[in-house]
N, C-alpha and C positions, 0 to 999 in steps of 0.2 A: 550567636546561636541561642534557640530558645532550649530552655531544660526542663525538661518534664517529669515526673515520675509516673511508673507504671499504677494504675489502679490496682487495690486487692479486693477484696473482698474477706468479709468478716467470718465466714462460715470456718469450721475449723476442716481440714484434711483429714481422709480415713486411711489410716495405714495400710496401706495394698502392700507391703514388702521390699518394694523397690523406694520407697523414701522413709527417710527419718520421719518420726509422727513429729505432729503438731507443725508440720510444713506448709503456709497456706495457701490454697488454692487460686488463682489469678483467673481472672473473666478476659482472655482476648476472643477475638473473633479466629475461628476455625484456621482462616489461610493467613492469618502474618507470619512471615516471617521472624525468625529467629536472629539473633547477633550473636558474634561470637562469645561475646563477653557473656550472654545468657547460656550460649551450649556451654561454656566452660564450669558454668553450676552446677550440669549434668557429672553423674560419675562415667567415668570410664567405659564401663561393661554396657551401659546403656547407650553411649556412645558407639559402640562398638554393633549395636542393634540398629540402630539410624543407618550406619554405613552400609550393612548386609542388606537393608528394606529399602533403601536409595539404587543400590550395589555397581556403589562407586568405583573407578578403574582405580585397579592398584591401591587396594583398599587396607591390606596385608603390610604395606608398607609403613602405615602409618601407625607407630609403636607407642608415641605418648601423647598424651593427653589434650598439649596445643597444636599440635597438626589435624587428630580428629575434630577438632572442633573449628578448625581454619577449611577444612574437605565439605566440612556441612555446611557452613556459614553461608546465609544466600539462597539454599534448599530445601531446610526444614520448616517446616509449617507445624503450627497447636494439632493441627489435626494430624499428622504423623506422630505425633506424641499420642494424643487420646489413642489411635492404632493400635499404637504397641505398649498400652496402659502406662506410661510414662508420667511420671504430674511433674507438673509446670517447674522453673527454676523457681528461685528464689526473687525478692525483688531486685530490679538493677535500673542506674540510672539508664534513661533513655536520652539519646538527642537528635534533634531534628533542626537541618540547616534550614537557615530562610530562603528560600525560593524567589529570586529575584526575575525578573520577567527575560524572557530566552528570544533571541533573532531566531530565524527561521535558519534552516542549516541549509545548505547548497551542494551536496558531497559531490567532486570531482570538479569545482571550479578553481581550486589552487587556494582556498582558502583554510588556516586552519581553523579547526575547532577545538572549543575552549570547555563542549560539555564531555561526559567521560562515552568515550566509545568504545567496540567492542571487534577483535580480533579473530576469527574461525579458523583453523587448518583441519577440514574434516577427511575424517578415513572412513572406512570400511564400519568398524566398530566402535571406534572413541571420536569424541571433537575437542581439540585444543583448544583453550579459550584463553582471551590476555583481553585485559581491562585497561585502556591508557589515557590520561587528563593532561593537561601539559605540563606536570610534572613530572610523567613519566609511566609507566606499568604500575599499577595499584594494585593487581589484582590476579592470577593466573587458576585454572581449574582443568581439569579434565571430566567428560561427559561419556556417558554412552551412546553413542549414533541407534537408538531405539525410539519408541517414543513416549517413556518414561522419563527417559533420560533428556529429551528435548524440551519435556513440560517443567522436569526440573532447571533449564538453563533457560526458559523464558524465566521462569519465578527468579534466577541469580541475577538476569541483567533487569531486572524489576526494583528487586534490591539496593542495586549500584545506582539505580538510575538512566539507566543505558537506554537511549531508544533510537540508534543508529549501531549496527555494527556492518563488517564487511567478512567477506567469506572469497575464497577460490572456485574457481567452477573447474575441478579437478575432477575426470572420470564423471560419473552418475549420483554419487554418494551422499551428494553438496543437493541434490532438488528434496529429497522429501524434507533435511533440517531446515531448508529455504520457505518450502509451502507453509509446514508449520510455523516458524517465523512470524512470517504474513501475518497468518491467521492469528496469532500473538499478538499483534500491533508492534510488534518490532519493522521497523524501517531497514531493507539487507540491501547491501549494492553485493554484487555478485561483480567480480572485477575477474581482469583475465590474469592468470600465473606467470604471467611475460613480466609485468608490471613487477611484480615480489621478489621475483629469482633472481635477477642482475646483478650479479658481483656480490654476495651477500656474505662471504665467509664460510664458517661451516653452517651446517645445516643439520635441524634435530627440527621435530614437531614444537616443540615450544618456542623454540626459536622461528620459526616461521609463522607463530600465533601472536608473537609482539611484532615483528616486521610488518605485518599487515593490519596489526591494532595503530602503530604508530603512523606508517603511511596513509593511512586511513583519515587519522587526527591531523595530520600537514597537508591534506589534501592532493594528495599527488595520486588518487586512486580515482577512475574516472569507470564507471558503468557497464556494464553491458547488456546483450538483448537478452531479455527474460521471458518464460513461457508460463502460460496455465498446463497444468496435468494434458488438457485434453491438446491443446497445441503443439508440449512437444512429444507428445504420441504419436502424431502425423510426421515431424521433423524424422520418427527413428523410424517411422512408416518408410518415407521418402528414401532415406539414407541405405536403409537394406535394401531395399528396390533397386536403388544404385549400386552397391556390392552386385547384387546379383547379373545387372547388366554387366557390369566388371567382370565377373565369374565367366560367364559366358564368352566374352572377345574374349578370352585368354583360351575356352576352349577354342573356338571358332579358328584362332590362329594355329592352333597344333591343327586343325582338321585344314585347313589351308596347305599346311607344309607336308603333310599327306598325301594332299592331291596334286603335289608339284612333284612328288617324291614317286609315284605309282603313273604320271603321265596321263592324269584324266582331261577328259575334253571339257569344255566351258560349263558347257549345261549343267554337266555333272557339278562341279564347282559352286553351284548355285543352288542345288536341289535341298539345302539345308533351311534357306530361306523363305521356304513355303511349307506349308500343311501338309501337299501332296508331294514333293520330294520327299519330307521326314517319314511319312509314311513308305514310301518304293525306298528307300533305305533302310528302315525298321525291317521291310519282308523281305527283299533281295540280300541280307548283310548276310545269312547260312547256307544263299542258293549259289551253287555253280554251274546249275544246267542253264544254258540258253534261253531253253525251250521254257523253261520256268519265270525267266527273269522277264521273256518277253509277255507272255500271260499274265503277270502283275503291271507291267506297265500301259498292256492295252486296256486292264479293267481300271488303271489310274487318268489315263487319258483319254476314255470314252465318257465321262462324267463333269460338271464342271466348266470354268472356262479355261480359256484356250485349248479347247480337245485338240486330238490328232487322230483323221480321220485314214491317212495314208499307211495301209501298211510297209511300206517302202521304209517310210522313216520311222515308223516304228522299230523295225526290225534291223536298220543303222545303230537306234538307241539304247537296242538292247544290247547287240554286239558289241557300242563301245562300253556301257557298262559291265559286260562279263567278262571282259577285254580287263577293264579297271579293277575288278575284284581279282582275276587272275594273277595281272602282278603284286595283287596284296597277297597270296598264298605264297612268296617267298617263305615266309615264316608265318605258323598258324597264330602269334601271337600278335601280328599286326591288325589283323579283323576283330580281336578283343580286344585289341586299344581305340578301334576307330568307333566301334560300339559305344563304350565307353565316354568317349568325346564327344559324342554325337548324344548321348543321354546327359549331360550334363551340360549343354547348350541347352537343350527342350525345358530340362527342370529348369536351369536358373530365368527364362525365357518366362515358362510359366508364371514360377514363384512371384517375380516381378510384378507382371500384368497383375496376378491377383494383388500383390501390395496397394499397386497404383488405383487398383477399383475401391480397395478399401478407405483410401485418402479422399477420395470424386464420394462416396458414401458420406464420410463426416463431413465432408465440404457443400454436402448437397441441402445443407440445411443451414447455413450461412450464405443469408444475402449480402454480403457487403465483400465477403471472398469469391463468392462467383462474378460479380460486377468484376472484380479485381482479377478474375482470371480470364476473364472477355477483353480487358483492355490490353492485358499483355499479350494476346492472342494477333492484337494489329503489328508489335514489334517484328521486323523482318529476320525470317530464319527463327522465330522461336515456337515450338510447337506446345502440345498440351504437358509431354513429360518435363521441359525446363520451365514452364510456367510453374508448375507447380513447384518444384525447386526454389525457383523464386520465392514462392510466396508465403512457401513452410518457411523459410529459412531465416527472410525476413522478417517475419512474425505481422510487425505494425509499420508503419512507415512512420507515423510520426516520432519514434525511435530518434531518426535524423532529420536534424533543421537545415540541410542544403546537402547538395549531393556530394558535397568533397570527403562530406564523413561517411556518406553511403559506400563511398570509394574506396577508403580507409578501412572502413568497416571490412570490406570484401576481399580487402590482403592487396589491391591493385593500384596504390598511389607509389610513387617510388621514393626511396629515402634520402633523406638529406643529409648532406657531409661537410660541415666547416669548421675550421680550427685555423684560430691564429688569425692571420691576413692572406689566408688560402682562399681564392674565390670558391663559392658557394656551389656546390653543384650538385645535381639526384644519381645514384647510383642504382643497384638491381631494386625491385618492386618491396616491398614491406610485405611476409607471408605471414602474418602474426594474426589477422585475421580469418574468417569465415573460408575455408576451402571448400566445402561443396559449392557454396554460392560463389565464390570464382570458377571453379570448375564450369560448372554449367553457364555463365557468359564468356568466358574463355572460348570453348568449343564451340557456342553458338557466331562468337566475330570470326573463327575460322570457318564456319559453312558459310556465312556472307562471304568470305573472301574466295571460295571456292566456288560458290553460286554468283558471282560477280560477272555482268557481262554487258557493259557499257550504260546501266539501267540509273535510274535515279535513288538506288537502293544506299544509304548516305555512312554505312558500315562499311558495306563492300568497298565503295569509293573512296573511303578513308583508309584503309587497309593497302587501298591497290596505290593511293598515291604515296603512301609512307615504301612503301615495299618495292616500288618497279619507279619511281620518279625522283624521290629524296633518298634511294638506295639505303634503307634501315635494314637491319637485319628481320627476317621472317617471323621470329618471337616478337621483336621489339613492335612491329607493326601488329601485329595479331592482340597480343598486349594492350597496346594501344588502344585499337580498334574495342576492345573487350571494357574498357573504363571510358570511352563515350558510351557503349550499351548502358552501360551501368547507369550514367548521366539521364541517357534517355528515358530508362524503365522509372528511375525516381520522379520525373518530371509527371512519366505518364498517372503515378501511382500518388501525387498528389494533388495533379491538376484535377484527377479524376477525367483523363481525356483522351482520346483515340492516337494513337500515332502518327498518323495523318497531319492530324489538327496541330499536335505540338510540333511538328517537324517542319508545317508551313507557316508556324508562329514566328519559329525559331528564324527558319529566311527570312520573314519577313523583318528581325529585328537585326540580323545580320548586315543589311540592304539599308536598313536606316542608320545603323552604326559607321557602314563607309560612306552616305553622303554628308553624314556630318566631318566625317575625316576630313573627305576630300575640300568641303566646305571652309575646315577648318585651315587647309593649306594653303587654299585658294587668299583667304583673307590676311592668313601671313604673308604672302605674298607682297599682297599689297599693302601692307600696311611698312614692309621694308622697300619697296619700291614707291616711288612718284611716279604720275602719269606720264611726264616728260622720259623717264627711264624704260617705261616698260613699251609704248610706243615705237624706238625702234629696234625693240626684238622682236617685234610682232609683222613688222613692216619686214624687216633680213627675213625672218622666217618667211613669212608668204611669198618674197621671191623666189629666195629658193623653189619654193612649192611648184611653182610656173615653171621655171627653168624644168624642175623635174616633169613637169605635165608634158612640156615641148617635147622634150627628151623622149617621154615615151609612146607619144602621136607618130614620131618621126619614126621609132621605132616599129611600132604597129603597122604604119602605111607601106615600110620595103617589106615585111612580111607578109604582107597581102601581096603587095604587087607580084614577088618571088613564086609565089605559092600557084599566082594567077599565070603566071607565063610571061608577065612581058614588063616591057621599061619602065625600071620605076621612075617615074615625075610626077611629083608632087608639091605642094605649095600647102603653108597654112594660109587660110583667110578666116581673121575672127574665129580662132581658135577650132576649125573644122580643117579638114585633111581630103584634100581630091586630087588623085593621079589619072 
């Protein structure tokens, strides 16, 4: 290690109060860094001023002298000193390790690292920090989740040396200390809380700040998909959109159990479905006269398409709805729950749609996401609301180098179970992953399997042969069916290709794969047989053959003859049949 000493300079110090005179004054540059051994020069009381202008969590706790100075260490900079008119320490040796030249680091290949990395559990207000080298935890702090407090915990892993660390993507709390990060030149894998939590004993904030500094350094912590600001503002766009459709089928089904409940006719059942039913529901829900309900429905159906020009059926439609509202007057508070349900299907309905225009708004100015939303658009059964699903959720696609981990990714490969000399086998799906992004291919391989009708549709077909041919259970095929989507949409989204094109690619290497099979059989064959051997089974066979062709000429001719009326006599000659 080289040893240095600090420069001074010659000038003498002016007694400002806070230091002994004739203390001399040292030339650093405004932002170094401090060492402990230098804040420990500091007295107390001024120490105690760092803490308060930093305002360190739990700052109250720290009662003497080398804990104050162990809380700053990492934080303080000359220019927090000039701040708060402080003059410099005294002189102190300095040392500076030699710097040998560094491999490139790889985090989440299973290798470890040997430089010091850096452990996050962030909250609400504090972030847990743990410092680990392969000796062990060197280093623990706590931070403020502000962004005071994040500029002071760039400048601490500056300090240490740090330019990897790892963090949790727990709740929301973990993106603004991430962006900043970034913008730090700090290197952050954002890993998933699955990875951490496994059997770990008890559990405290610092103990989960070395858990994930040290996994982190063993390499056992592997990546996740990360966003810009403006990406995943679309992702939470997306995601209440989808609440909201949620919000709504839950009323929808109370307003359904209503209309089974009160004996309403079909129509009626459906009039929430359109503009102009929510409307004649809106006006008709406080009218009991007849004569009234049929007046809102003639000025509803003289307008528009499919009028109704009959008053015959008009006046059917209004009967049964005054009919339907009648048996709602059992009690006066079933008409103000059906109100009710019926206003919160429209809002969450609305809400929605306005979501989804605002996501097609940010989207409408990236050309390489609307390509990207035109190609999913040829996948069968998937419309413009699960495209977009897709495409918030996966962010990039080059995220994943083959579609096994796009699969993975998406909660839908199933899990592996071996122990011992137990054969190897998959058990239920791995849900550890992305749930909106399964949701939405999940539900899209059940409409293929529902829209299924003998068609070249290569979802539905899959579905229908796992489910009605190889008797799998209804989940397990639908499942299924929903991680070939998945296969498919990655293929589409990096070939940069139409669905069409990849799916006739796809046969066609299907088609190449069994003649080489078959090719391949063919040649075993013979390369275990001699010509002498296989000669007469080819010869047995082809009698056979004859024998059978006889068989069903002879057969053929009494059913004609039978058919025709009269005796059968027949003969073969040279293999033709005449009676």
């Amino acid at each position: 290690m080289n040893k240095k000493k600090v420069e001074e300079t010659n000038e003498p110090s002016k007694n400002d109060g806070n230091n002994p005179p004739n203390r001399p004054r040292q030339a650093f540059p405004q932002g170094r860094l401090l060492t402990k051994a230098e804040l420990e020069l500091l007295r107390s009381a001024e120490l105690c001023k760092l803490l308060r202008l930093k305002k360190v969590p739990g700052r109250s706790k720290f009662t003497r002298k080398p804990a104050r100075a162990t809380a700053l260490e990492g934080i303080i900079t000359y220019g927090d000193l000039s701040s708060l008119s402080i003059s410099p320490p005294r002189e102190v040796e300095v040392y500076e390790p030699q710097k040998a030249e560094k491999k490139p680091i790889k985090p989440g290949k299973g290798e470890r690292i040997d430089d010091p990395v850096g452990g996050m559990d962030v909250h609400k207000d504090t972030i847990f920090v743990a410092i680990a080298t392969p000796a062990g935890i060197i280093d623990e702090k706590v931070f403020r989740n502000k962004e005071g407090g994040i500029i002071d915990l760039i400048n601490y892993f500056e300090f240490h040396g740090v330019e990897h660390v790892a963090i949790e993507s727990t709740a929301e709390y973990w993106l603004k200390t991430f962006w900043k990060l970034t913008e730090g030149g700090i290197k952050v894998l954002v890993a998933n809380p699955l990875q951490t939590k496994a059997a770990q004993g008890v559990k405290t904030d610092p103990e989960d700040a070395r858990r994930i500094a040290i996994a982190f350094r063993d390499g056992r912590l592997k990546p996740s998909v990360i966003c810009t600001p403006e990406q995943y503002s679309m992702r939470k766009l997306n995601r209440d959109a989808t609440k909201k459709v949620q919000e709504g089928t839950k009323a929808v089904n109370r307003l359904k159990a209503m209309f089974e409940m009160f004996d309403a006719e079909e129509w009626i059942t459906k009039l929430h479905t359109s503009n102009r039913g929510q409307r004649i529901m809106s006006q008709t829900l406080e009218l009991s006269d007849k004569e009234k309900i049929l007046d809102v429905i003639t000025e509803e159906y003289s307008k528009g398409p499919k009028q109704i020009k009959d008053k015959n059926k008009l006046l059917i439609r209004a009967a049964e709805l005054t009919k339907f509202f009648n048996n709602m007057d059992i009690s006066s508070n079933y008409r103000i729950r059906f109100g009710h349900l019926l206003e919160d299907y429209v809002r969450c309905e609305r809400m929605a749609t306005q979501l989804r225009t605002r996501i097609i708004e940010f989207a409408a100015n990236d050309e390489q996401f609307k390509k990207n939303l035109e190609l999913l658009l040829t996948l069968p059964n998937v419309g413009i609301t699960t495209a977009l699903t897709i495409l918030v959720e996966i962010v990039d696609i080059r995220y994943f180098w083959r579609s096994k981990s796009l699969v993975k990714w998406s909660g839908l490969a199933p899990r592996v179970n071996q122990s011992g000399h137990r054969k190897r086998k998959t058990g239920r799906i791995y849900k550890g992953g992305n749930k909106w992004l399964r949701r939405a291919v999940w539900i899209t391989a059940k409409n293929c399997y529902a829209h299924y009708n003998e068609s070249d549709e290569p979802i539905g077909a899959f579905v229908n042969r796992l489910y009605n041919h190889k008797h799998k259970h209804y989940f397990t095929a639908v499942t299924a069916g929903a991680r070939k989507l998945v296969s498919y949409i990655y293929q589409v989204l990096t070939q940069q290709r139409p669905f069409e094109e990849v799916f006739e690619l796809e046969h066609l290497e299907l088609l190449e794969k069994n003649r080489k099979r078959k090719l391949s059989v063919l040649q075993r064959m013979l390369n275990e047989r001699s010509v002498v051997d296989v000669l007469p089974i080819i010869a047995n066979s082809l009698r056979e053959e004859c024998y059978e062709l006889e068989e069903c000429e002879k057969h053929l001719a009494l059913e004609i003859a039978t058919k025709l009326g009269v005796t059968p006599r027949y003969y073969i000659d040279q293999g033709s049949i005449r009676y």
